[in-house]
C-alpha positions as CSV (number, residue, x, y, z in Angstrom):
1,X,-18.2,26.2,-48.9
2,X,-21.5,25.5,-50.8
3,X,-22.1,22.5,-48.5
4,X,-21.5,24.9,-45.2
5,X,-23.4,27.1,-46.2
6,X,-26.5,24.7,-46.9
7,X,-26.1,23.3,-43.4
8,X,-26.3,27.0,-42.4
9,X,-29.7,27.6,-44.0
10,X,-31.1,24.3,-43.4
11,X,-30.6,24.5,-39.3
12,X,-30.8,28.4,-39.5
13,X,-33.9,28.5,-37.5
14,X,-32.3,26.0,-34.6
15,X,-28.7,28.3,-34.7
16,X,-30.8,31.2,-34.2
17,X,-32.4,29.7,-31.0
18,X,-28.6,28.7,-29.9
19,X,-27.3,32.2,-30.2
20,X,-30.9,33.8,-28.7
21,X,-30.5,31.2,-25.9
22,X,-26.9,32.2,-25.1
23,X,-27.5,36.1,-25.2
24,X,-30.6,35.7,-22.6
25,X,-28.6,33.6,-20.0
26,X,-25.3,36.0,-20.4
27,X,-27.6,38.5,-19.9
28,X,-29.5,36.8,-16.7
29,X,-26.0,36.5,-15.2
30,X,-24.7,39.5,-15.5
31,X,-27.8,41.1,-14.4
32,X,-28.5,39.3,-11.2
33,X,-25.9,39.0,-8.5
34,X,-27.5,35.6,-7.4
35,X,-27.3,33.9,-10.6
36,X,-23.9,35.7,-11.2
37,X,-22.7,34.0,-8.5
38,X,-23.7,30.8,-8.9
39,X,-22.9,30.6,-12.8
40,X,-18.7,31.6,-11.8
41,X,-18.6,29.1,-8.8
42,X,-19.9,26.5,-10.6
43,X,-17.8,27.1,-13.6
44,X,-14.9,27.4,-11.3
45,X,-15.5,24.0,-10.0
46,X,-16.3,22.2,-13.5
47,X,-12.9,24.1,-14.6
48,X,-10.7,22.9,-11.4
49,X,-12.1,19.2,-12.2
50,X,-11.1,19.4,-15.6
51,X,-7.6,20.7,-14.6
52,X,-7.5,18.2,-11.5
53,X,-7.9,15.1,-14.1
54,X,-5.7,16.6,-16.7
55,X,-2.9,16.7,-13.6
56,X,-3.6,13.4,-12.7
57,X,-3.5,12.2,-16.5
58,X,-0.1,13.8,-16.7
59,X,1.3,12.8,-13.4
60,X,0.3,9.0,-15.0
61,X,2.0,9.5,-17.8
62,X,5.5,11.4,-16.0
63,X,5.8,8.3,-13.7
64,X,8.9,6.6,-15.3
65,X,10.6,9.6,-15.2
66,X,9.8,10.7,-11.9
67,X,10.8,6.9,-11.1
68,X,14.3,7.5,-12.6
69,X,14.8,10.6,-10.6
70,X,13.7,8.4,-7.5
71,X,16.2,5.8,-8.3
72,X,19.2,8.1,-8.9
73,X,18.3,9.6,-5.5
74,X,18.5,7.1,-3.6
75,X,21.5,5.5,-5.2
76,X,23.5,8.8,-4.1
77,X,22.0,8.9,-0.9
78,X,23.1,5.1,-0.2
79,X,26.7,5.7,-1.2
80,X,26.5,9.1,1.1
81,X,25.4,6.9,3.8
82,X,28.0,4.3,3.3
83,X,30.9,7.0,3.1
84,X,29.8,8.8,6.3
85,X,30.4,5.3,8.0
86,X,34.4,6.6,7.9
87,X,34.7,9.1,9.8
88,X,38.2,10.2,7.8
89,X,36.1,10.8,5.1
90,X,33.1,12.2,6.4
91,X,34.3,16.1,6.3
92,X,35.5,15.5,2.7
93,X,32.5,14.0,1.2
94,X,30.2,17.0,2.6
95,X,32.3,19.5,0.3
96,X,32.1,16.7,-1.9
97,X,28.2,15.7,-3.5
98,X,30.0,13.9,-7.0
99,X,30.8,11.2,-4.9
100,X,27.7,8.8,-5.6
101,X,26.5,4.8,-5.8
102,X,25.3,3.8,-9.4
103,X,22.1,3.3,-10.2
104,X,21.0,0.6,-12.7
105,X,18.4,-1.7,-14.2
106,X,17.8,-5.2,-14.4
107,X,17.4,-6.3,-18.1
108,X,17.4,-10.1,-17.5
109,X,17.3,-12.3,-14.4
110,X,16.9,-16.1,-14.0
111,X,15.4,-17.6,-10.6
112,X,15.2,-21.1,-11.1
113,X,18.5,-22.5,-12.1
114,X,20.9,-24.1,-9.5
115,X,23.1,-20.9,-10.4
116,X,21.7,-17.5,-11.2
117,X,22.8,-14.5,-12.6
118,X,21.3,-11.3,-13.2
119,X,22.1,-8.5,-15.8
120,X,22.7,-5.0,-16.1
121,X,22.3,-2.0,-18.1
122,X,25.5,-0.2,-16.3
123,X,29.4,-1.7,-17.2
124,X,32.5,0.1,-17.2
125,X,31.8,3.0,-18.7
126,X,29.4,4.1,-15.7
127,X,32.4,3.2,-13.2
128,X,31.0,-0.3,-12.9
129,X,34.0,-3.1,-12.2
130,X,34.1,-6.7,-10.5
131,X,34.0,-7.0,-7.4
132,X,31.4,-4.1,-6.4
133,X,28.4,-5.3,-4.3
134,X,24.5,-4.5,-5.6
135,X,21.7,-4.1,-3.5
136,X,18.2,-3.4,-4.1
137,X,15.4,-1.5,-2.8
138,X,14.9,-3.9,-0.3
139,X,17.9,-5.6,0.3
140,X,21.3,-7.3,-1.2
141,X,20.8,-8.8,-4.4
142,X,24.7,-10.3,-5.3
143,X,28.3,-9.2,-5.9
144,X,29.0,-8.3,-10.3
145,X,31.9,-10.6,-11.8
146,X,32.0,-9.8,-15.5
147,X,31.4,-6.5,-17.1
148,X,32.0,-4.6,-20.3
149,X,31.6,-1.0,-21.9
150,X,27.8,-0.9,-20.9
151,X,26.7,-3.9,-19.2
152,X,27.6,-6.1,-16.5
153,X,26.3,-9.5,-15.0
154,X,25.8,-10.2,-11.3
155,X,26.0,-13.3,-9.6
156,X,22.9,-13.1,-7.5
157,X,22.5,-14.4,-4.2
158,X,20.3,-17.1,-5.6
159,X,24.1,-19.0,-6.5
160,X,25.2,-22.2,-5.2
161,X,28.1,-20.3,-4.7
162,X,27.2,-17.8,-2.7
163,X,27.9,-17.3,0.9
164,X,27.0,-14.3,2.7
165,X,28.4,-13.1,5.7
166,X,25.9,-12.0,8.0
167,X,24.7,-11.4,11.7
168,X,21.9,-12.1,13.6
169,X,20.4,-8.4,14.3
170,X,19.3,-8.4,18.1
171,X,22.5,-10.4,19.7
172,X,25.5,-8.8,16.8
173,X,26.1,-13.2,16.4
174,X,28.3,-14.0,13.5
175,X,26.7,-16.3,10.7
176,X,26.2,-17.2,7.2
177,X,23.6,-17.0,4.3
178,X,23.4,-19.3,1.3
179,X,20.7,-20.9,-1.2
180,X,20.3,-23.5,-1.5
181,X,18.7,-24.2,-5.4
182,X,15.3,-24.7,-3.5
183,X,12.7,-21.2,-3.4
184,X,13.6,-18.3,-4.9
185,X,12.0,-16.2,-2.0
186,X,13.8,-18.1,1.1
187,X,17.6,-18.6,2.2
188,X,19.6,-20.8,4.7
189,X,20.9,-19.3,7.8
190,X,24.3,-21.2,8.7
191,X,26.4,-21.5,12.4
192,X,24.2,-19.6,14.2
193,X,25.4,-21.6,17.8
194,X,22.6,-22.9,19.4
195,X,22.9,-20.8,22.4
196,X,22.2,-17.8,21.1
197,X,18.1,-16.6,21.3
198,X,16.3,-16.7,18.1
199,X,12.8,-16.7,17.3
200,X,10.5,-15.9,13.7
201,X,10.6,-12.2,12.8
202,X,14.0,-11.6,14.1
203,X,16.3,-9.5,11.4
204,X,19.3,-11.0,9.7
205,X,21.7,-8.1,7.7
206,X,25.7,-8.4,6.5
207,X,28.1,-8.1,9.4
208,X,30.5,-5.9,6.9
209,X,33.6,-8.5,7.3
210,X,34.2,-8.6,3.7
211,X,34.6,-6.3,0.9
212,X,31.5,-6.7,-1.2
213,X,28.5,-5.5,1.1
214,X,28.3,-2.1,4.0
215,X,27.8,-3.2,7.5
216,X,24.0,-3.6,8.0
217,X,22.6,-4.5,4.7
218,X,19.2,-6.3,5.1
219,X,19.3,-9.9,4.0
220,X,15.9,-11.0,5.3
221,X,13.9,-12.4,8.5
222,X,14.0,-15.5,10.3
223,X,10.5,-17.7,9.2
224,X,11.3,-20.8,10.7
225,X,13.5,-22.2,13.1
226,X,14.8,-25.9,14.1
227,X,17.4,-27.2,16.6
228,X,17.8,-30.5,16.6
229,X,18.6,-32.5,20.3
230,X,22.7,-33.0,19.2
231,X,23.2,-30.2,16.9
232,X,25.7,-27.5,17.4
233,X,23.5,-25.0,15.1
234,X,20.5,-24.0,14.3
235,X,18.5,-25.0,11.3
236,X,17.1,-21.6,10.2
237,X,15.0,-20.7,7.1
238,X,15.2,-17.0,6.0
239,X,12.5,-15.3,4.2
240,X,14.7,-12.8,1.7
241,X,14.4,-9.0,1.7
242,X,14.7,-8.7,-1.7
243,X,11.9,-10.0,-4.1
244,X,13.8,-11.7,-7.5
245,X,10.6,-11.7,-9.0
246,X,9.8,-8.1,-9.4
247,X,13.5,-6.4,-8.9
248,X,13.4,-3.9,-11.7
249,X,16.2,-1.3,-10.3
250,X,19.5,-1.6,-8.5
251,X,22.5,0.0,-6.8
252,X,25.9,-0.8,-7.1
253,X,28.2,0.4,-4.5
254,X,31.5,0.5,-3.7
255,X,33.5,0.3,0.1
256,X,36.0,2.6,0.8
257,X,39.1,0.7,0.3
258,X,37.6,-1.9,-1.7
259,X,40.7,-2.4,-4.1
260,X,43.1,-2.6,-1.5
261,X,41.0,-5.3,0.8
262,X,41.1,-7.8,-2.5
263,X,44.6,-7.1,-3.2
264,X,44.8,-8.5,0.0
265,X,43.1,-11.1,-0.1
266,X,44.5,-12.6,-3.2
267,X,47.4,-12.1,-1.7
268,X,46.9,-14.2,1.3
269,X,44.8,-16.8,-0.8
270,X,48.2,-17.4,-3.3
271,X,50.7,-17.8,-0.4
272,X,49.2,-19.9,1.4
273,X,47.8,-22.1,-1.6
């Protein structure tokens, strides 16, 4: 208290011009209309510019959760989508807004191995199972074969495995997409008949004859083409939707009728085996 109180007395004379100082322009302000005016607008401007940067500071720092939102958005609006396809179901699932894809993120993902796989934060106890198709943002991203209480792993269209079935956008043609170990960003577009017209640019997405992916999924777009003088098919590289190098969210959804179509299909596979 001593100390203040020397500060006090030892700047007393330079307070004492502060306070004087203040009193005249309050006084000057309120006094003149002119300088009234011109004091409040430009405080109101200093004020909204303060406010504007302290929005923008907080809108920074609300991003991830905002992005969240986002994500869980869209992953209901994709399964919405995919369910109106039926039109059996279509009047049911407008009385019906619980019916929703699942949204997860990617926690690890390898890119440069002959077989990739990708994992997620999501298992069985979000309604996650084997089976279920994931896409991304952008495009497919791979089909999950394991999962557990909380996580799951994918086998990502980067797989030696993997064959996607798929049509050529403008002419509805049949085909297939697999990867072949080589770039992480490009594909292999297989029995595509050489009659059929396709150029660069042109859009390749699943044909929906198979129980992991909706009709109409992107996959990518045709970079380069080659036909060689006896081949029956086209050589075609294709650039892939989905980027494996910065794929941070997913969805996961499931067809109508999914469990039914593999029942099938295991079915079919053991008789005739």
């Amino acid at each position: 208290m001593q100390r203040l109180l020397q500060f006090l007395y030892k700047y007393r004379t330079f307070i004492l011009l502060i306070l004087l100082e203040g009193i005249c322009f309050w006084i000057i302000v309120r006094s003149n209309s002119y300088q009234g005016a011109k004091y409040f607008t430009s405080s109101n401007h200093l004020v909204a510019s303060i406010t504007s940067a302290s929005d923008q500071v907080g809108d920074y720092f609300g991003l991830a959760s905002q992005n969240e939102l986002l994500a869980e958005e869209n992953a209901r609006l994709r399964q919405r989508l995919l369910n109106l396809t039926d039109s059996v179901f279509m009047a049911q699932f407008l009385l019906d807004s619980s019916q929703m894809g699942i949204k997860a993120k990617v926690i690890d993902n390898s890119l440069f191995f002959r077989n990739n796989y990708l994992t997620l934060n999501k298992g069985l106890g979000h309604g996650v199972r084997p089976g279920m198709g994931v896409v991304g943002p952008e495009g497919i991203v791979g089909q999950v074969l394991h999962t557990t209480k909380n996580y799951s792993t994918v086998i990502s269209v980067l797989h030696s495995k993997s064959m996607i079935s798929a049509h050529h956008n403008r002419t509805r043609t049949l085909c297939s997409v697999v990867w072949k170990g080589e770039d992480p960003l490009y594909a292999d577009l297989q029995f595509l008949p050489r009659h059929i017209p396709i150029a660069p640019g042109d859009s390749i997405s699943t044909s929906g004859y198979n129980s992991t992916y909706p009709e109409d999924q992107m996959i990518g777009v045709v970079s380069d083409v080659y036909l060689e003088e006896d081949a029956t098919f086209y050589s075609v590289k294709v650039k892939l939707s989905t980027n494996f190098y910065t794929l941070t969210h997913v969805y996961l959804l499931e067809l109508s009728g999914q469990e039914e179509i593999d029942s099938l299909n295991i079915e079919l596979t053991q008789q005739y085996e």
